[in-house]
C-alpha positions in Angstrom: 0.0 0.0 0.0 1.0 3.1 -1.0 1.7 6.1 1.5 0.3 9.1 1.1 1.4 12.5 1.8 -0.8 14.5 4.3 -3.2 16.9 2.2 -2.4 20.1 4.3 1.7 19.3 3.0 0.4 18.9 -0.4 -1.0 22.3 -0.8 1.8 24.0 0.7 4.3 22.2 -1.7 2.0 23.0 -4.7 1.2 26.7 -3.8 5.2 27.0 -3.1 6.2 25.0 -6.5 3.6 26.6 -8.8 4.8 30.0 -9.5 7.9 28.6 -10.1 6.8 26.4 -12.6 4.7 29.2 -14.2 7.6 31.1 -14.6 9.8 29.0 -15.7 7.2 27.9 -18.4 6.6 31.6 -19.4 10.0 31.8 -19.8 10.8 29.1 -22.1 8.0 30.6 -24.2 8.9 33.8 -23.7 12.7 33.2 -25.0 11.6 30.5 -27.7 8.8 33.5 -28.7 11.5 35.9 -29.0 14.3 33.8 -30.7 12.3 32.7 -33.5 10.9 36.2 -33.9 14.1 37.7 -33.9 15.6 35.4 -36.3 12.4 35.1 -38.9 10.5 38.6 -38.7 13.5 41.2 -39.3 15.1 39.5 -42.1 11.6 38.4 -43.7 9.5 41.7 -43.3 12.1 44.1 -41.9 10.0 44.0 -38.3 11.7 45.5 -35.5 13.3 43.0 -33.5 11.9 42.5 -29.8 13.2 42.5 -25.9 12.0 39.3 -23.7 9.7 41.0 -22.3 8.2 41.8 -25.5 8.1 38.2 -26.1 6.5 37.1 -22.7 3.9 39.9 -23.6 3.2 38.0 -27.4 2.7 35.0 -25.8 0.2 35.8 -23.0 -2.1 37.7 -25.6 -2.1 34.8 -27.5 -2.6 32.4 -24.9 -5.9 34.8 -23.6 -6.8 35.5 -27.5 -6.7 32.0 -29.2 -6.6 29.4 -25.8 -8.4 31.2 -22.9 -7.4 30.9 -19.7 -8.8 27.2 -18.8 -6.5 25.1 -20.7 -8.2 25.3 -24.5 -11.1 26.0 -26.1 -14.2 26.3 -24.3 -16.4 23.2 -23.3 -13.3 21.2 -21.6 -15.5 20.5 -18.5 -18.5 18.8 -20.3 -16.6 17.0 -22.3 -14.9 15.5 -19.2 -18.2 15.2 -17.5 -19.3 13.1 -20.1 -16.0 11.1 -20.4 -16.2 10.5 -16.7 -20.5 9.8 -17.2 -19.0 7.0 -19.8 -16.6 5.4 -17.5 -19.4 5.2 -14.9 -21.5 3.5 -17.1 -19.1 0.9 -17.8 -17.8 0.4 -14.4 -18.8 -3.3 -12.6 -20.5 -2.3 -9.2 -17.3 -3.3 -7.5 -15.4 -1.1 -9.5 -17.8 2.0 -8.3 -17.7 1.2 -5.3 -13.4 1.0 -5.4 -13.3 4.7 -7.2 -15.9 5.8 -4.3 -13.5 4.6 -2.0 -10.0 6.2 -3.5 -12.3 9.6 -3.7 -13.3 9.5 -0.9 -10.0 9.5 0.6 -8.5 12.4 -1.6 -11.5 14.7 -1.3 -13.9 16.0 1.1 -17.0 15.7 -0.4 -20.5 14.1 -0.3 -20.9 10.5 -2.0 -21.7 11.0 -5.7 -25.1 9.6 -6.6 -25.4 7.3 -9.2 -26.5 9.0 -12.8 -30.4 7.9 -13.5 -31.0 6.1 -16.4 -31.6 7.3 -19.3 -34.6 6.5 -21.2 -33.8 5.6 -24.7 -36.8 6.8 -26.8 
């Protein structure tokens, strides 16, 4: 059995680690932004070339222009509701009643009901 790490530790680590992650994303696209830029645009067009910070600006109005802000284009959650729906369907009752269980453990929450069935007419 696997051991897990306390919940409250967890969050800490996360909320300590994820700006630095962030940045350090934003910064590989920033530079990678501004390389190719520099190298394609000036000699191509005759564009001005641009700082990093220039770059870092490029990519976050694309990200908020063309990907939003929730990982891709919209309707990500219902599509995983109804991928997760799916799974539910085709999971044996001992197999629900193991995900309950590992939920259950991770999250504070209430017991998830059981979809209805739906009536196929």
């Amino acid at each position: 059995m696997k051991k897990r790490m306390p919940r409250g530790l967890k969050f800490v680590l996360i909320a300590i680690a994820a700006p630095f992650v962030i940045a350090l994303i934003l910064g590989f696209f920033g530079w990678a932004t501004m390389s190719l830029w520099n190298w394609l645009l000036p000699g191509l067009f005759g564009w001005k070339v641009i700082t990093f910070w220039q770059a870092v600006g490029l990519v976050i109005l694309a990200r908020l222009l063309f990907g939003g802000m929730r990982g891709g284009s919209g309707g990500g959650g219902r599509r995983w509701r109804h991928r997760m729906e799916e799974r539910w369907q085709n999971m044996t009752p001992e197999e629900r009643a193991e995900f309950q269980r590992e939920m259950g453990s991770r999250w504070v929450c209430e017991r998830v009901p059981e979809p209805e069935p739906k009536s196929g007419a």
